[in-house]
C-alpha positions as CSV (number, residue, x, y, z in Angstrom):
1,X,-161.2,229.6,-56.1
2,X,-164.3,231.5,-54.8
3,X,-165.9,230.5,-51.8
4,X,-167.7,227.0,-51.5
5,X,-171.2,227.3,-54.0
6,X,-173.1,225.4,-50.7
7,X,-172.2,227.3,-47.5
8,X,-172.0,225.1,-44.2
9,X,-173.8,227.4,-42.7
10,X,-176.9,226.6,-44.4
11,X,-180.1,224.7,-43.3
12,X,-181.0,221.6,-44.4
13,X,-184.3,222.9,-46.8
14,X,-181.7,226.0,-47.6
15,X,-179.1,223.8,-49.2
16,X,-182.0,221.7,-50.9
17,X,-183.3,225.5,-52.2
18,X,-179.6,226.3,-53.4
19,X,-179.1,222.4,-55.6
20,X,-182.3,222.8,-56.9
21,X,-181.6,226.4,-58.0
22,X,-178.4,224.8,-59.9
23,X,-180.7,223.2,-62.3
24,X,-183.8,225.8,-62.6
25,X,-184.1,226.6,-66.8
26,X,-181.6,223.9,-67.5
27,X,-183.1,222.0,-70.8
28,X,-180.6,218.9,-71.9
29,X,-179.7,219.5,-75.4
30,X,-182.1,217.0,-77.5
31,X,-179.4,215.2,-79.1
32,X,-178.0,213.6,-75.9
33,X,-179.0,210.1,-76.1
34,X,-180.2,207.6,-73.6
35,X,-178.1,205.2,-72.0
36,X,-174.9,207.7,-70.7
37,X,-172.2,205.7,-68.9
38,X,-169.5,208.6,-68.7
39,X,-169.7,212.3,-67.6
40,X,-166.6,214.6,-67.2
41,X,-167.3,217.7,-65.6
42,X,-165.3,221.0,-63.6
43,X,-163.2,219.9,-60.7
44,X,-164.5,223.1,-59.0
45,X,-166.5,223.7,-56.0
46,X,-167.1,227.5,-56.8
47,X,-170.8,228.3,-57.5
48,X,-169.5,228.0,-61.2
49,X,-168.4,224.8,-60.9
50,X,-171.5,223.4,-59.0
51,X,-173.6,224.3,-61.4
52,X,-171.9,223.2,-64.7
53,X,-171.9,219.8,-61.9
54,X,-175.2,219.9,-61.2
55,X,-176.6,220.5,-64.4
56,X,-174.3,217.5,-65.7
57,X,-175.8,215.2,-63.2
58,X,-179.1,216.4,-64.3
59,X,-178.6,215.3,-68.1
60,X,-176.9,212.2,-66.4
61,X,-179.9,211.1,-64.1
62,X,-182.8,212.0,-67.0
63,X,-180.7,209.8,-69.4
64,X,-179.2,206.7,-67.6
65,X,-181.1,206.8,-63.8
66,X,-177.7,205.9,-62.6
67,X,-177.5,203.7,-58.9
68,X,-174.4,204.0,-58.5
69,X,-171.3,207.0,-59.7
70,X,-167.7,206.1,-59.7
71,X,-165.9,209.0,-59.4
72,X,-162.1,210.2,-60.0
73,X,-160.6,212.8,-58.9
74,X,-156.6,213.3,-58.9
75,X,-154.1,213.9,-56.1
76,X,-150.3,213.8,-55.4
77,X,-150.0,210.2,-55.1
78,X,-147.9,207.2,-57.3
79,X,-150.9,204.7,-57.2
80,X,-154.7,205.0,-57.4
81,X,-157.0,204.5,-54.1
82,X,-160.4,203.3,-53.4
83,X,-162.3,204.6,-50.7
84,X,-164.6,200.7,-50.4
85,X,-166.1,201.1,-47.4
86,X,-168.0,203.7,-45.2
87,X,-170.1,207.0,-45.9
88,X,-169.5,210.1,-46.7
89,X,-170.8,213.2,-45.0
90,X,-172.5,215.7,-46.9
91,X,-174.8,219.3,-45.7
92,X,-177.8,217.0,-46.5
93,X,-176.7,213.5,-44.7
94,X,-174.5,211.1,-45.4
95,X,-174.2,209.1,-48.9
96,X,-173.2,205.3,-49.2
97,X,-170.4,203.8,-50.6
98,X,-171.1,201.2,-52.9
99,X,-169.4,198.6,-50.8
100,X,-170.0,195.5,-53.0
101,X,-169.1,197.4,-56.2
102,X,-166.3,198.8,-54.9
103,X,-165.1,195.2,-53.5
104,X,-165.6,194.1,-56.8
105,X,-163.1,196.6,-58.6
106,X,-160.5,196.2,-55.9
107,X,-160.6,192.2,-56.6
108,X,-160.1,193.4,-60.3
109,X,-157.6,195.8,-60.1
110,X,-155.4,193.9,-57.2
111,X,-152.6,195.1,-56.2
112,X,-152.9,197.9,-58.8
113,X,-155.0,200.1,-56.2
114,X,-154.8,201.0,-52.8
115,X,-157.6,200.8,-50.2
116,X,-158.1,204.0,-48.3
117,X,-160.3,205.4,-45.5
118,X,-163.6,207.2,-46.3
119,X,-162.8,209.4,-43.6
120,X,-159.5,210.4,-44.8
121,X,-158.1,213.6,-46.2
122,X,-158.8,211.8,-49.9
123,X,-161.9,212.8,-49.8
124,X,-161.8,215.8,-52.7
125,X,-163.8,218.1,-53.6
126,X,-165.4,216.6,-56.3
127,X,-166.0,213.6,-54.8
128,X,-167.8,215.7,-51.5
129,X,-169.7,218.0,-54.2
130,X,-171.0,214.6,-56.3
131,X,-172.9,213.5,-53.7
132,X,-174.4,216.4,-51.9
133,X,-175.4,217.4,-55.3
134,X,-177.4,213.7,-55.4
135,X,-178.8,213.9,-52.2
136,X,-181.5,216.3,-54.2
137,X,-180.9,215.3,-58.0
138,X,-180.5,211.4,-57.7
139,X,-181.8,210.2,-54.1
140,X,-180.7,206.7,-53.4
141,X,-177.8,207.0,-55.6
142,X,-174.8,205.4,-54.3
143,X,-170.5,206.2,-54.7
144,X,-167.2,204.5,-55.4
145,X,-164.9,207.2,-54.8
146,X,-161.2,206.6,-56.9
147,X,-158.1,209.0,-56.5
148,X,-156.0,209.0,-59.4
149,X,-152.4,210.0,-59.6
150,X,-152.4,213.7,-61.6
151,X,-150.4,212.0,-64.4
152,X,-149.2,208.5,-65.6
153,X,-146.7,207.1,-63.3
154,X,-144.7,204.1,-63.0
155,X,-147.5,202.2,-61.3
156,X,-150.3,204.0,-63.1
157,X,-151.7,203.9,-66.7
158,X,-154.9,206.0,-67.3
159,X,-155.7,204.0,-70.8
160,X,-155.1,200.9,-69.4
161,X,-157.1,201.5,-65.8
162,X,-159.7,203.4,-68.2
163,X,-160.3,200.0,-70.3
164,X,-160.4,197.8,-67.5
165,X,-163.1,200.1,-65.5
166,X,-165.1,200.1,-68.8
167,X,-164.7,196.2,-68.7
168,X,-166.0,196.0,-65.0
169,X,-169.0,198.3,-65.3
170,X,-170.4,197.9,-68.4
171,X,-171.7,194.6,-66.2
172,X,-173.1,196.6,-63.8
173,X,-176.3,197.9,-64.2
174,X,-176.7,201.7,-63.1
175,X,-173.6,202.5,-63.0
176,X,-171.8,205.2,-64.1
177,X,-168.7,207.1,-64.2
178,X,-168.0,210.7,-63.3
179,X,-164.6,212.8,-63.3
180,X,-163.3,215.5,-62.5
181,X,-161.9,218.0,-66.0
182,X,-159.0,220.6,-65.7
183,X,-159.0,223.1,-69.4
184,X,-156.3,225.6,-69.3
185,X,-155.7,228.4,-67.2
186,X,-157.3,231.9,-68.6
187,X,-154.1,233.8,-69.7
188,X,-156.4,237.1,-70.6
189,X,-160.2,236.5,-70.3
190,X,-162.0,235.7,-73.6
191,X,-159.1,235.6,-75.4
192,X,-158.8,233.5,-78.7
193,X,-156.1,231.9,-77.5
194,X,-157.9,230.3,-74.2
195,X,-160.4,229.1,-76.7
196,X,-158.1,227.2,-79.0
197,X,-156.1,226.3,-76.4
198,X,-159.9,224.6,-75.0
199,X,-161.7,223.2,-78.1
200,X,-157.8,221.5,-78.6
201,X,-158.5,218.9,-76.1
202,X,-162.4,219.0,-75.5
203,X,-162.4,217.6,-79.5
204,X,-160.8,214.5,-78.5
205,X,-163.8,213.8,-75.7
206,X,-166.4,214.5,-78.7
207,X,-164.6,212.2,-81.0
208,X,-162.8,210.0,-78.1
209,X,-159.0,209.6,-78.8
210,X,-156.9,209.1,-75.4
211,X,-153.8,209.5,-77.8
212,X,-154.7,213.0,-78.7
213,X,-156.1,214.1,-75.5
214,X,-153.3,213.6,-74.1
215,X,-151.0,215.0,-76.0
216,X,-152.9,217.8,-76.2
217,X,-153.4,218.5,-73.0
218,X,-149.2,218.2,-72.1
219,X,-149.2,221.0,-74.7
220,X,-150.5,223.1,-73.2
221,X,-149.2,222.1,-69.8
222,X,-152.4,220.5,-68.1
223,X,-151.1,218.2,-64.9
224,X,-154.4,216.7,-63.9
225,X,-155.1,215.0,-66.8
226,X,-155.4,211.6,-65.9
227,X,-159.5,211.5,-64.8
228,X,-160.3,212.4,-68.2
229,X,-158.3,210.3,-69.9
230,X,-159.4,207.6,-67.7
231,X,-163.2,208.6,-68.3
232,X,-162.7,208.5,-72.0
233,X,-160.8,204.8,-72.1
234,X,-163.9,203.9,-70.1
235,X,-166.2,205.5,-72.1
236,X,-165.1,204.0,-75.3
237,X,-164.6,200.3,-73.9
238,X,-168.4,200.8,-73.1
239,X,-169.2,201.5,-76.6
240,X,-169.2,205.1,-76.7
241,X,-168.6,206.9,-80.4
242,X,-169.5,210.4,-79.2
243,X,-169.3,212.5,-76.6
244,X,-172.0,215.6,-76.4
245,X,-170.6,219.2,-75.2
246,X,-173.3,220.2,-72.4
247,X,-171.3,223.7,-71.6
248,X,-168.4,226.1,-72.0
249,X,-167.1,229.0,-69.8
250,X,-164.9,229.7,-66.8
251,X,-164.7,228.6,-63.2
252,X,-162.5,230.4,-60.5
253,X,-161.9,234.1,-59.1
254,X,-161.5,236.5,-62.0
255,X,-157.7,236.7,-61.6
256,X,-157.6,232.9,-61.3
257,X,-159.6,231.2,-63.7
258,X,-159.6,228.3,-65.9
259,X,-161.6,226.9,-68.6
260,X,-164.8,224.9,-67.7
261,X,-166.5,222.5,-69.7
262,X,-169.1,219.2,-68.9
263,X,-169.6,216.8,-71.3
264,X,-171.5,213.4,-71.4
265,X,-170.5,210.2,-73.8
């Protein structure tokens, strides 16, 4: 990937310039409606990524004022984990864990999920981008980071932990869930082919179908899947019929790059 979108190295007010930049000319198509509860975006931190991000978070905040984002990223692992407790250190401060929400899924999911350090190495890159991105576009907001397993395992299925996260937050006011998207890698830039291959899976988010989506993205050999699919489950058992494509393009260095997309449902 390129470097990070937010250097390190950055002040405070020079960070807060550089999120705020993210989101300067951005207008939220007019048919998104209110009340979001699901938005699927890059798992990317090029400057790319962080603004397809941002600009999601954006639509997100405008249309739902969300208090608190679960969100799933995926990792080498058999069996989910739930960072419950804790903060988590960003260039503009720290961000809070929702710790009663996040008490609440673990009690749900039992031993289905594993409880993990917020200081660990689980900790992705979406889930440190989500929040530093909030510190300017959603003050207050608070985070239930979930690692996922890349694909269904033998202790892990996305549909089935996707229905019972809708179940659990469609209770909770404010919340929201946000995850992290992998589209196919660009064989030759702008080619037809990276399109269909593209618009084959990001069809089954607009009209949600888990069944499909998965299937098509196995086709053409995704293996980070499982957010999504768990992000559309969710969606759906919150009442979702549509989802609404925000953009399309790339993220990554030019010899590297993937398809990009955020949506919202």
């Amino acid at each position: 990937m390129n470097k990070p979108a937010l250097d390190p190295r950055l002040t405070r007010d020079e960070t807060t310039q550089v999120v705020e930049g993210l989101v300067t000319g951005w207008t939220i198509p007019e048919e998104v409606p209110q009340g979001l509860s699901t938005a699927i975006v890059p798992n990317s931190e090029c400057p790319e990524g962080a603004q397809f991000t941002a600009r999601t978070l954006h639509t997100l905040v405008l249309r739902s004022r969300p208090r608190t984002l679960v969100v799933l990223s995926s990792e080498d692992i058999e069996k989910p984990e739930l960072v419950a407790m804790g903060q988590i250190q960003t260039a503009l401060g720290a961000s809070s864990v929702d710790e009663r929400l996040a008490a609440r899924i673990a009690s749900e999911l039992g031993t289905s999920i594993e409880i993990v350090s917020g200081d660990s190495k689980n900790i992705l890159s979406l889930q440190r981008m989500v929040p530093l991105l909030c510190q300017v576009l959603a003050p207050g907001c608070r985070f239930v980071p979930i690692i996922l397993p890349r694909e269904s395992t033998h202790e892990f299925t996305p549909e089935k932990l996707g229905a019972k996260l809708g179940s659990i937050l469609q209770t909770e006011q404010g919340a929201c869930l946000i995850a992290g998207f992998q589209l196919p890698k660009r064989e030759k830039l702008g080619s037809s082919d990276n399109l269909s291959d593209d618009a084959s899976i990001i069809r089954h988010i607009l009209e949600p179908d888990t069944k499909n989506l998965m299937t098509s993205s196995m086709l053409v050999n995704i293996q980070d899947f499982s957010p999504v699919v768990v992000a559309v489950e969710h969606s759906q058992k919150r009442h979702a019929q549509r989802g609404f494509l925000l953009e399309h393009g790339s993220v990554g260095k030019q010899d590297q790059q993937r398809g990009a997309a955020s949506l919202v449902l």
